[in-house]
N, C-alpha and C positions, 0 to 999 in steps of 0.2 A: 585593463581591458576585460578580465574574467567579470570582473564586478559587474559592470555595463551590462552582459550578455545574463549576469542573474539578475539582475535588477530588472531586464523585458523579460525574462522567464517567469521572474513573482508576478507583474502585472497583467500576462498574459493567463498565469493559473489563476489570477482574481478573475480576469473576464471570463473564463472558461467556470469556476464556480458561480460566477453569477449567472451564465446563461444557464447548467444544470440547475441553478435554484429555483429561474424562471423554466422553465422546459417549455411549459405549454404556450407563453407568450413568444419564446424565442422561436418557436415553430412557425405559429402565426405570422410574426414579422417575415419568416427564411420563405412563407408560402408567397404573402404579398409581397415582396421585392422581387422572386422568382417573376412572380405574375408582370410584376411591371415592367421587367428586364422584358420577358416574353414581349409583351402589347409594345413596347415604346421602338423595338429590333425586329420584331420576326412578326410584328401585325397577330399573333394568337391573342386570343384574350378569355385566360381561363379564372379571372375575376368572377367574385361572386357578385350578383348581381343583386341589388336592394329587393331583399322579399316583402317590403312595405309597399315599392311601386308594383312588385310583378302580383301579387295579393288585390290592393284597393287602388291599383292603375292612379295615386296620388303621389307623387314627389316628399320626400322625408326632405328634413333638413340637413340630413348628410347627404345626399344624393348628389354626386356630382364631387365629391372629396378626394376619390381617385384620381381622375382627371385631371383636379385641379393641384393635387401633385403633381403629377408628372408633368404638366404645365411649368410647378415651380421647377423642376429638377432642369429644364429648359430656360429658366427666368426668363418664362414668356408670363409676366403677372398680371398685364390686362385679361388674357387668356382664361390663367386661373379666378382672378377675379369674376367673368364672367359663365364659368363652371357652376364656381361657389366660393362666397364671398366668404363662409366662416372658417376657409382656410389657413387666414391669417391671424385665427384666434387659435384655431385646433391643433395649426404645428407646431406654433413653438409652445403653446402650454404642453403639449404630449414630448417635445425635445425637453423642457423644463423637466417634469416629474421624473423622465426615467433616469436622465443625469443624475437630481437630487436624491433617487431611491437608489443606483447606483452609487454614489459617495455614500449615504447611509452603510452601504452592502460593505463597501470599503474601509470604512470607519468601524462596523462591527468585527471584520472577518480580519482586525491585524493582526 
């Protein structure tokens, strides 16, 4: 039983080094998550908002990415689908990389 209880204590000080390694990503991510807890619960929406549309009033190709999370976090995918379609390329390649850069992290730091 003690083993069990070191074995999530090593796995947890791995996730715990690897978010100090990333700092500034893991911020980012704790800011948007915060943000979409906010918007999806309590209707605030302190989301940053595409300074390409609020700039040249023209739609980026991420424009509508948030959305179309939280859409999926709903698995309402027509939904997101109709947000923005390159949702379906942008989450799981960004799920993809940070997995495989975390096993890398895990791999180096045994």
């Amino acid at each position: 039983m003690e083993n069990k209880s070191k074995k999530n204590n090593i796995s947890l000080s791995i996730i715990f080094a690897y978010l100090k390694r990333h700092y500034l990503l893991s911020l980012l991510a704790l800011y948007y998550f915060t943000g979409i807890i906010l918007y999806v619960f309590a209707k605030i929406d302190i989301l940053i908002p595409c300074l390409w549309y609020k700039i040249f009033n023209v739609k980026c190709p991420g424009c509508g990415l948030t959305r179309a999370f939280i859409h999926l976090l709903s698995f309402d995918f027509s939904a997101a689908w109709d947000a923005n379609p390159l949702i379906f390329i942008v989450f799981p390649l960004i799920s993809f990389l940070l997995i495989r850069d975390f096993v890398i992290f895990v791999k180096h730091n045994k």
